[in-house]
N, CA, C and O atoms as a GROMACS GRO file, in nm:
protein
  408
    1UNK      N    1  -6.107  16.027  -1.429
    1UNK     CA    2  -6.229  16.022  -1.506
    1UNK      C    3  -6.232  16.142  -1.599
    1UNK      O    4  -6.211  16.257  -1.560
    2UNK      N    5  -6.256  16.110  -1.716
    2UNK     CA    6  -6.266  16.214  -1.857
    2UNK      C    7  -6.380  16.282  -1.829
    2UNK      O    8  -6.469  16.247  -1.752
    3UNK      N    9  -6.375  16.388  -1.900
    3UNK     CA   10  -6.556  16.437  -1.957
    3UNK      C   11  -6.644  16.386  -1.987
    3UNK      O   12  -6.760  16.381  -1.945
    4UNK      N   13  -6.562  16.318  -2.114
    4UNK     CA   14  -6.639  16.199  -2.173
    4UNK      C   15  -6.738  16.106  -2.100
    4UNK      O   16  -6.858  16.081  -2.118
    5UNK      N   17  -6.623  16.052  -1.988
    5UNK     CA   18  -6.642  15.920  -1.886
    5UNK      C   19  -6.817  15.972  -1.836
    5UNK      O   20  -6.924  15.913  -1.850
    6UNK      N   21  -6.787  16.088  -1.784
    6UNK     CA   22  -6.879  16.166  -1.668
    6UNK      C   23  -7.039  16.210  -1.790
    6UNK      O   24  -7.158  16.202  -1.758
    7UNK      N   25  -6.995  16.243  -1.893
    7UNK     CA   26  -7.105  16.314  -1.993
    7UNK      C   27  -7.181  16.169  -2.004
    7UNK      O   28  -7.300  16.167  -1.972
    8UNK      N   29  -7.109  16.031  -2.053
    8UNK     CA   30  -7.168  15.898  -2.088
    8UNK      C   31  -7.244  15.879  -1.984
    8UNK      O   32  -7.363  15.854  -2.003
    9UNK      N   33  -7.172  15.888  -1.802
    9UNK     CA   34  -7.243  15.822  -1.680
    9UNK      C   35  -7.402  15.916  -1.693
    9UNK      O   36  -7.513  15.863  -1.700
   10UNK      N   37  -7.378  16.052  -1.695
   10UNK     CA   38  -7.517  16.138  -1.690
   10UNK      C   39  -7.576  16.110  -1.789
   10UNK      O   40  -7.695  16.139  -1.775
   11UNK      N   41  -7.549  16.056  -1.909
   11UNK     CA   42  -7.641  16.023  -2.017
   11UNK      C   43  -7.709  15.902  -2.000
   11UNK      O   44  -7.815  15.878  -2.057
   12UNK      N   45  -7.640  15.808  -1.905
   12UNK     CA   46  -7.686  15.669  -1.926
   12UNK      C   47  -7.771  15.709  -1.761
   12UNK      O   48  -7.879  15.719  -1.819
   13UNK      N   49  -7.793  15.727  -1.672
   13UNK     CA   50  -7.865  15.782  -1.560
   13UNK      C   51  -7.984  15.895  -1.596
   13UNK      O   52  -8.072  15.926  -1.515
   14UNK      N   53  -7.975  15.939  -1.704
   14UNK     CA   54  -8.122  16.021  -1.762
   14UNK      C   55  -8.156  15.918  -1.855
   14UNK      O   56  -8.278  15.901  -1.844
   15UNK      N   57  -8.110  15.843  -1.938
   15UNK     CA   58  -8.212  15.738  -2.006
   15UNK      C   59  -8.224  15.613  -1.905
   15UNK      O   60  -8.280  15.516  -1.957
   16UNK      N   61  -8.192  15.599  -1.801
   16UNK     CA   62  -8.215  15.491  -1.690
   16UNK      C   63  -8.365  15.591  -1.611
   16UNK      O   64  -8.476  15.547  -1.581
   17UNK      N   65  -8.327  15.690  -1.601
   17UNK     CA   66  -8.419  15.757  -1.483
   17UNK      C   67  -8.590  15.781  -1.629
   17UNK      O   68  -8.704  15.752  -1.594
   18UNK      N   69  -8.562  15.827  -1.751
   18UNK     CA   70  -8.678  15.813  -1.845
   18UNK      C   71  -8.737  15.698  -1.869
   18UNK      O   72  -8.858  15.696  -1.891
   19UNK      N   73  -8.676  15.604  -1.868
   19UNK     CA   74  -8.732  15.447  -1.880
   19UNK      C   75  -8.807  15.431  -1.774
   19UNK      O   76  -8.928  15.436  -1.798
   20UNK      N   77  -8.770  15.409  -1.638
   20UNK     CA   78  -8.838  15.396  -1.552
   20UNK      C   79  -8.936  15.461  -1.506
   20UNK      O   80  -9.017  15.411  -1.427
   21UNK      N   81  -8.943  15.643  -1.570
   21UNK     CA   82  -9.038  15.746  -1.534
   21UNK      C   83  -9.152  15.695  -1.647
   21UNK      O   84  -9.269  15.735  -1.639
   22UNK      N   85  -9.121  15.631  -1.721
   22UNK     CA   86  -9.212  15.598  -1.884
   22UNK      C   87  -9.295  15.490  -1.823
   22UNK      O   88  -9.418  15.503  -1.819
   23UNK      N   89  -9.235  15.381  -1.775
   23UNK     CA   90  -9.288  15.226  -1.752
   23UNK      C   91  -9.399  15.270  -1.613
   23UNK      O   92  -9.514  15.231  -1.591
   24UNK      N   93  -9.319  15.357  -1.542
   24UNK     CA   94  -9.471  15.380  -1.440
   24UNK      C   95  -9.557  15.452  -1.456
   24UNK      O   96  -9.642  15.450  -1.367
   25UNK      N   97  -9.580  15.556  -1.580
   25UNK     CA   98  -9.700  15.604  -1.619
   25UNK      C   99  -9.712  15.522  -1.684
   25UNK      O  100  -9.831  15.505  -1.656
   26UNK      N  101  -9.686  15.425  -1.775
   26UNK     CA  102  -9.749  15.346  -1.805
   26UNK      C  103  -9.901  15.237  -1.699
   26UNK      O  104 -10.018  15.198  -1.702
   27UNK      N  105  -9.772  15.239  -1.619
   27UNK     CA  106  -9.866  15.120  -1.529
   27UNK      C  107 -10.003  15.207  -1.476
   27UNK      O  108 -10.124  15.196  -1.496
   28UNK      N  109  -9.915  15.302  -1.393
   28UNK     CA  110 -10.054  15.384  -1.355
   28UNK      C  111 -10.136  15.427  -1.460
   28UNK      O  112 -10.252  15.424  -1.419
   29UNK      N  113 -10.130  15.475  -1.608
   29UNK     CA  114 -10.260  15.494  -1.684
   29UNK      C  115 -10.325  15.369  -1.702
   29UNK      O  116 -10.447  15.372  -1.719
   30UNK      N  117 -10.266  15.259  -1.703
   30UNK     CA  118 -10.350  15.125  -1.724
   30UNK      C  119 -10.400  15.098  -1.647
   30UNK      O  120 -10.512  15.057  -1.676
   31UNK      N  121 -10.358  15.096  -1.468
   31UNK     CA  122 -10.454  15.159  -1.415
   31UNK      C  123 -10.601  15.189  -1.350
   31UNK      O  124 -10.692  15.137  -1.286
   32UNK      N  125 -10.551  15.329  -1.421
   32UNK     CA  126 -10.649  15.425  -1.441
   32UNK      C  127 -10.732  15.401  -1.496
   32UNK      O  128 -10.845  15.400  -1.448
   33UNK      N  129 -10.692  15.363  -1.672
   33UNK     CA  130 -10.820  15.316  -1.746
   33UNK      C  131 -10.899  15.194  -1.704
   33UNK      O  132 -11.014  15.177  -1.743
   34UNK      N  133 -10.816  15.084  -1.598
   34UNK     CA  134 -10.908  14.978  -1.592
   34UNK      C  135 -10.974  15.041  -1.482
   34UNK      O  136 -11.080  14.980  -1.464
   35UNK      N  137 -10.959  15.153  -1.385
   35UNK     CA  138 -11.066  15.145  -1.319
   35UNK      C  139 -11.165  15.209  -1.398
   35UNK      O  140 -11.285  15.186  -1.379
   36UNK      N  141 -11.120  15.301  -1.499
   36UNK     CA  142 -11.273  15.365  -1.558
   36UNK      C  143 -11.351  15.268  -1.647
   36UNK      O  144 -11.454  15.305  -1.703
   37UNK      N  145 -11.311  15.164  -1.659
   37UNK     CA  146 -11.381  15.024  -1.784
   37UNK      C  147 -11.448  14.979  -1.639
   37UNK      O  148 -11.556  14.922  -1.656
   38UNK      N  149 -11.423  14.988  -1.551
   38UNK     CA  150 -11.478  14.927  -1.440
   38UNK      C  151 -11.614  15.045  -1.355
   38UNK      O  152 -11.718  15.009  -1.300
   39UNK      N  153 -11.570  15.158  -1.370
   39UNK     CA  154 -11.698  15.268  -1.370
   39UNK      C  155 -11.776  15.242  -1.478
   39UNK      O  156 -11.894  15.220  -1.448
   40UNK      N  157 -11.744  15.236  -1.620
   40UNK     CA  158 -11.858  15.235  -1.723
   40UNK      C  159 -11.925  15.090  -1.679
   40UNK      O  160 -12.030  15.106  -1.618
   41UNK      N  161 -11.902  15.006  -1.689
   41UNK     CA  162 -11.913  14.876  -1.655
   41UNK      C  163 -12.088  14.870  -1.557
   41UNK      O  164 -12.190  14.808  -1.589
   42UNK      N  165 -12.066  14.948  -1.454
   42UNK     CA  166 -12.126  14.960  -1.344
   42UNK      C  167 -12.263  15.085  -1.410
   42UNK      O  168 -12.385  15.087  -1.394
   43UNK      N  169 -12.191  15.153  -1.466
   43UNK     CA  170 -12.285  15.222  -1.534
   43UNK      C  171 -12.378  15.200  -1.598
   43UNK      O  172 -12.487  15.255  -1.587
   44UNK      N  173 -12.338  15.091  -1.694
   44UNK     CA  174 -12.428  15.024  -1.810
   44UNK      C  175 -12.481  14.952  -1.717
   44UNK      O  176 -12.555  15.020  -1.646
   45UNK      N  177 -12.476  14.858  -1.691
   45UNK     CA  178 -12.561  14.794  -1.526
   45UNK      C  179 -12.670  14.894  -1.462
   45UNK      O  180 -12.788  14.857  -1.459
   46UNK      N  181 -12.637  15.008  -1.416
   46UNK     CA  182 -12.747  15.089  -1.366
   46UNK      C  183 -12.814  15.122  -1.536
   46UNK      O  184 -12.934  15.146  -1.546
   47UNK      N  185 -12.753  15.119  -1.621
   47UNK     CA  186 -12.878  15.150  -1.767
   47UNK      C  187 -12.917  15.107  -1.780
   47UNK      O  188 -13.024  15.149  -1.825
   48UNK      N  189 -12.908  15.005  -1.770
   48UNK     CA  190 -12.973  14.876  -1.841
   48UNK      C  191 -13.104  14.794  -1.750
   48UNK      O  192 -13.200  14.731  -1.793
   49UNK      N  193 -13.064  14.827  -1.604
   49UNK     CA  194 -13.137  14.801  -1.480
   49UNK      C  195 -13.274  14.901  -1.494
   49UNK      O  196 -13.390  14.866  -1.519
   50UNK      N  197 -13.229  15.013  -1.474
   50UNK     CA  198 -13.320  15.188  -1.528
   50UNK      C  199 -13.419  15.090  -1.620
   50UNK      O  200 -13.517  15.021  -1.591
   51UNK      N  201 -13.356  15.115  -1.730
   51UNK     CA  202 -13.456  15.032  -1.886
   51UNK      C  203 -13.582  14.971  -1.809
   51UNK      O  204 -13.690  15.022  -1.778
   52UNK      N  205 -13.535  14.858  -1.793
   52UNK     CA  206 -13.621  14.744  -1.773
   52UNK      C  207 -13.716  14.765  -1.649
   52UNK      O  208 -13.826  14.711  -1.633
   53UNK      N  209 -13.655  14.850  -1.567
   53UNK     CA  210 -13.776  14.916  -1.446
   53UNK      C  211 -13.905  14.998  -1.524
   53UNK      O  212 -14.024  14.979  -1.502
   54UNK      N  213 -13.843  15.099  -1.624
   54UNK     CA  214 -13.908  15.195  -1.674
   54UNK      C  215 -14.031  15.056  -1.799
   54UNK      O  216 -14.147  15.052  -1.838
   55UNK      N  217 -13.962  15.010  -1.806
   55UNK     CA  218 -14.100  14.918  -1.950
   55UNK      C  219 -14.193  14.822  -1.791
   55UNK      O  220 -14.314  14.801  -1.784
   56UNK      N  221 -14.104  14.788  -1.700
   56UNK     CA  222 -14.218  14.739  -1.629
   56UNK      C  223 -14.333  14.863  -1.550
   56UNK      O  224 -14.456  14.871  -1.559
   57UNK      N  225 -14.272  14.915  -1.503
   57UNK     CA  226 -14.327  15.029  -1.477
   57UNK      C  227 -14.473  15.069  -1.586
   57UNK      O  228 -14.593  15.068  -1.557
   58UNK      N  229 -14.400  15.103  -1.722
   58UNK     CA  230 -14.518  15.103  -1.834
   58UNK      C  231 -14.568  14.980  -1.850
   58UNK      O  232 -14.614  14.997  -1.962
   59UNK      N  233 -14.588  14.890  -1.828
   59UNK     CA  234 -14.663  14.777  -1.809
   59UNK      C  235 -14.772  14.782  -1.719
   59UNK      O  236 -14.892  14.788  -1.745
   60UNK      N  237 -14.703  14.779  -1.589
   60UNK     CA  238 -14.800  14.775  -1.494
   60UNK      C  239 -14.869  14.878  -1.492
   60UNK      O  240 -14.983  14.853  -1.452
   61UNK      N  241 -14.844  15.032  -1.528
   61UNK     CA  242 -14.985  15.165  -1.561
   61UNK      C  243 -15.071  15.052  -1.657
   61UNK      O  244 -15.184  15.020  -1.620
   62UNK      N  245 -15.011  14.991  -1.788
   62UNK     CA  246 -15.109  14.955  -1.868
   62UNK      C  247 -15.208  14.896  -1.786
   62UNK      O  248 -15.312  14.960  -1.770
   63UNK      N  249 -15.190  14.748  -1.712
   63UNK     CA  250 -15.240  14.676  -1.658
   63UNK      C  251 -15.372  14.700  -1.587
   63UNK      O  252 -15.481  14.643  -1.586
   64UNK      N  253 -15.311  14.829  -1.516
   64UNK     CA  254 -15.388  14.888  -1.376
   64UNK      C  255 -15.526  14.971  -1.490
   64UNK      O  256 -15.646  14.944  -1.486
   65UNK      N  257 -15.470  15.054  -1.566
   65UNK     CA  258 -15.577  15.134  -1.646
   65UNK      C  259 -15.673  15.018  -1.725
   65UNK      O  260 -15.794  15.033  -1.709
   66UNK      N  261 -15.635  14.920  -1.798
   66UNK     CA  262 -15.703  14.831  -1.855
   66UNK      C  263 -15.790  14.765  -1.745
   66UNK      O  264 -15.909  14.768  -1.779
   67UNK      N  265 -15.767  14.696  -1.603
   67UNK     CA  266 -15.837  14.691  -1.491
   67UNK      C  267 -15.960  14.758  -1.454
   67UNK      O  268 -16.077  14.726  -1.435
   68UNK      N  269 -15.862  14.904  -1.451
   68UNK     CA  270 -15.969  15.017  -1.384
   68UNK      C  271 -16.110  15.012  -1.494
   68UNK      O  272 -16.229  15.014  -1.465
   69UNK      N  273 -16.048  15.004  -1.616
   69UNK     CA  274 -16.155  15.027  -1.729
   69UNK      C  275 -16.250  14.904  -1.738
   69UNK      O  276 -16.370  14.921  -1.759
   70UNK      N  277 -16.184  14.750  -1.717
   70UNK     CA  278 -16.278  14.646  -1.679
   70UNK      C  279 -16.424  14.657  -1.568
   70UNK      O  280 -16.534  14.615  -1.602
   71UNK      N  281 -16.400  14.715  -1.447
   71UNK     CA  282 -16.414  14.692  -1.341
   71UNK      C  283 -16.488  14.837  -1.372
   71UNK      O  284 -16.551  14.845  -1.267
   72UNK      N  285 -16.517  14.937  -1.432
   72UNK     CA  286 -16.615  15.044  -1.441
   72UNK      C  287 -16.680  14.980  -1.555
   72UNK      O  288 -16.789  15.031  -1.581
   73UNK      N  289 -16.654  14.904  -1.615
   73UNK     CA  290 -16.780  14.844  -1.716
   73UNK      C  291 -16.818  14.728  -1.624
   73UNK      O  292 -16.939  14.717  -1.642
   74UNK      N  293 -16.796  14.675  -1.572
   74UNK     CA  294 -16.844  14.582  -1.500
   74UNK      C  295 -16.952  14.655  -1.368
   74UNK      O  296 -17.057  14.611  -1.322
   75UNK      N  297 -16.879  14.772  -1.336
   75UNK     CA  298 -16.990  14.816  -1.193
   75UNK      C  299 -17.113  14.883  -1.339
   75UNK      O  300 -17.234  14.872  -1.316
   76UNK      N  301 -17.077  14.938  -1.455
   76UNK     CA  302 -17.158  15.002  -1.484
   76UNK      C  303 -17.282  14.908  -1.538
   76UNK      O  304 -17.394  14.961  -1.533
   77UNK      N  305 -17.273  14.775  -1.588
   77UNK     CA  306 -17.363  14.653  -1.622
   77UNK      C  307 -17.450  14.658  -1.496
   77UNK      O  308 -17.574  14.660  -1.497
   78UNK      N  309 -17.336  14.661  -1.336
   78UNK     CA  310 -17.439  14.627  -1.257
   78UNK      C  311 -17.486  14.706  -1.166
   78UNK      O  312 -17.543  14.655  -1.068
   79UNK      N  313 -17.476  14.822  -1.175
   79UNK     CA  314 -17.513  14.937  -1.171
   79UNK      C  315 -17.495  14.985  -1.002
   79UNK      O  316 -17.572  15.049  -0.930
   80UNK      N  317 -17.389  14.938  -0.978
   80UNK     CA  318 -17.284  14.997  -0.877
   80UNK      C  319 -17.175  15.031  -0.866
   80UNK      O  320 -17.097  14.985  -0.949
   81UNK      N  321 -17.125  15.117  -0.769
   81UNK     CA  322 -16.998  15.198  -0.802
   81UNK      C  323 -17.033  15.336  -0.747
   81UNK      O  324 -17.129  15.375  -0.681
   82UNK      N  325 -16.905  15.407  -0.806
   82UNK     CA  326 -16.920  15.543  -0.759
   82UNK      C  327 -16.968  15.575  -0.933
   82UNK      O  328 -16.899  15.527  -1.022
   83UNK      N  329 -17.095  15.662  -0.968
   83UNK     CA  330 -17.080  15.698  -1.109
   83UNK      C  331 -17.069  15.853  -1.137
   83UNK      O  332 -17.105  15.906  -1.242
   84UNK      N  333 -17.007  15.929  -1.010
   84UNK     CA  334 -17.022  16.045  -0.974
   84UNK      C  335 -16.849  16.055  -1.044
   84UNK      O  336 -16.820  16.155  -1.110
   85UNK      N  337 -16.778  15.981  -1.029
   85UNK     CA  338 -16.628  15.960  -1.090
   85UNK      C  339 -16.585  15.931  -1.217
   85UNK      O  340 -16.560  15.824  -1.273
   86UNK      N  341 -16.579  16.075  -1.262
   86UNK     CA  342 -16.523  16.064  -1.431
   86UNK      C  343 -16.348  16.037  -1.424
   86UNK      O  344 -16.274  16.031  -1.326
   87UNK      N  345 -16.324  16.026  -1.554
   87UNK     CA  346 -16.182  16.034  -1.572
   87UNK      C  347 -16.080  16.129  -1.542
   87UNK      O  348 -15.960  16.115  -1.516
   88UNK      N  349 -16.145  16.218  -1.551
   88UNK     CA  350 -16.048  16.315  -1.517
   88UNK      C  351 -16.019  16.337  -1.349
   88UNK      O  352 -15.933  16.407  -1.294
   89UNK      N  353 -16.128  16.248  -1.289
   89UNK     CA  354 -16.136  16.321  -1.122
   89UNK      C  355 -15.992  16.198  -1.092
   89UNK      O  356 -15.930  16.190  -0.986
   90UNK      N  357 -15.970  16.117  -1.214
   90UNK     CA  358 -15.896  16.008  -1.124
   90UNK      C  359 -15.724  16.030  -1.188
   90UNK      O  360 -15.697  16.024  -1.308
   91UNK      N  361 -15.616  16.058  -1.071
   91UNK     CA  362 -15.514  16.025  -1.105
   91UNK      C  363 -15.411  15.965  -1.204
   91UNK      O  364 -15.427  15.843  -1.204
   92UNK      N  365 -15.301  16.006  -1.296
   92UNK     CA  366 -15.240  15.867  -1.347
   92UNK      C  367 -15.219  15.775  -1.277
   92UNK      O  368 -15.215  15.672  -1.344
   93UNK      N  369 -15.196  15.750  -1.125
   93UNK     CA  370 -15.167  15.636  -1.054
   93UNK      C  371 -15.261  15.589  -1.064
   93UNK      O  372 -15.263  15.475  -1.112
   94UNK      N  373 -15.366  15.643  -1.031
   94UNK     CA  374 -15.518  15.511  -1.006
   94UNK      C  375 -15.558  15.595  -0.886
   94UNK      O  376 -15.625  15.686  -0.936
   95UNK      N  377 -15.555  15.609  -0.791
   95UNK     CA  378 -15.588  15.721  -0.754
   95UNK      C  379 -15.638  15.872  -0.748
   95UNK      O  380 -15.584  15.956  -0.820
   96UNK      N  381 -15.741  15.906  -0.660
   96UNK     CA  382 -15.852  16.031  -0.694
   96UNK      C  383 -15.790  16.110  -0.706
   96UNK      O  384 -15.699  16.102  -0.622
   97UNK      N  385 -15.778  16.228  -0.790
   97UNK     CA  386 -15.726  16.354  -0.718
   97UNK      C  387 -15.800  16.432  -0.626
   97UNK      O  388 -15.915  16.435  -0.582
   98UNK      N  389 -15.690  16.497  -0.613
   98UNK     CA  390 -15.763  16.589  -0.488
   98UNK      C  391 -15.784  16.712  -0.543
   98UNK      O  392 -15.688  16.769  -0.596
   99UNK      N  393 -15.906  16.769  -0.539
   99UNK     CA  394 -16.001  16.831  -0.575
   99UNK      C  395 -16.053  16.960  -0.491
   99UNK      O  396 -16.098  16.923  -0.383
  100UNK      N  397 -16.059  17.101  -0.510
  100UNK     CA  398 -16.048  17.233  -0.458
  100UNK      C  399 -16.195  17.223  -0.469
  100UNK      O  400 -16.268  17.219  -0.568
  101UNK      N  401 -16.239  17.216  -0.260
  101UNK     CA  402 -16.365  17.265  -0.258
  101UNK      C  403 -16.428  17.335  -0.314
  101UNK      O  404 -16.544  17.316  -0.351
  102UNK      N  405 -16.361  17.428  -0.329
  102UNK     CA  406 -16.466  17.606  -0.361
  102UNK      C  407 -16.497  17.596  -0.480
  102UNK      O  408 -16.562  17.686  -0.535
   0.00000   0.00000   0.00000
């Protein structure tokens, strides 16, 4: 066996051993990226889920305050209720606050 013979075999065994080191980062970044298309994926799902909680959410405050405001014109026509309860004593939930004896 020449130099030659031996220089060709190591040349053709480093472009055998780069091909194959190439094709499996390949595979593994593809992958990789499909699992992260598969994290965003899941992501936008929780955004998009979020969203639509948050406008119902602002819905139903509307609802409840438009209520609350029915139902104090209505006790106030008939002149029952608590009328000791301003706006401010009452919560954003709908609920009283709680209020420092002293």
């Amino acid at each position: 066996m020449t130099t030659i013979d031996s220089e060709m075999l190591v040349a053709l065994c480093s472009c055998f051993g780069t091909a194959l080191g190439t094709f499996g980062g390949i595979r593994l970044m593809s992958y990789r990226i499909e699992q992260l298309e598969k994290q965003v994926e899941r992501l936008s799902d929780v955004v998009d889920r979020t969203y639509r909680l948050e406008q119902r959410a602002e819905l139903v405050s509307e609802r409840l305050n438009s209520a609350n405001e029915r139902i104090g014109r209505l006790e106030g026509r008939l002149g029952i209720g608590n009328t000791n309860t301003s706006r401010n004593e009452i919560a954003d939930d709908g609920r009283p606050r709680q209020t420092d004896p002293c």
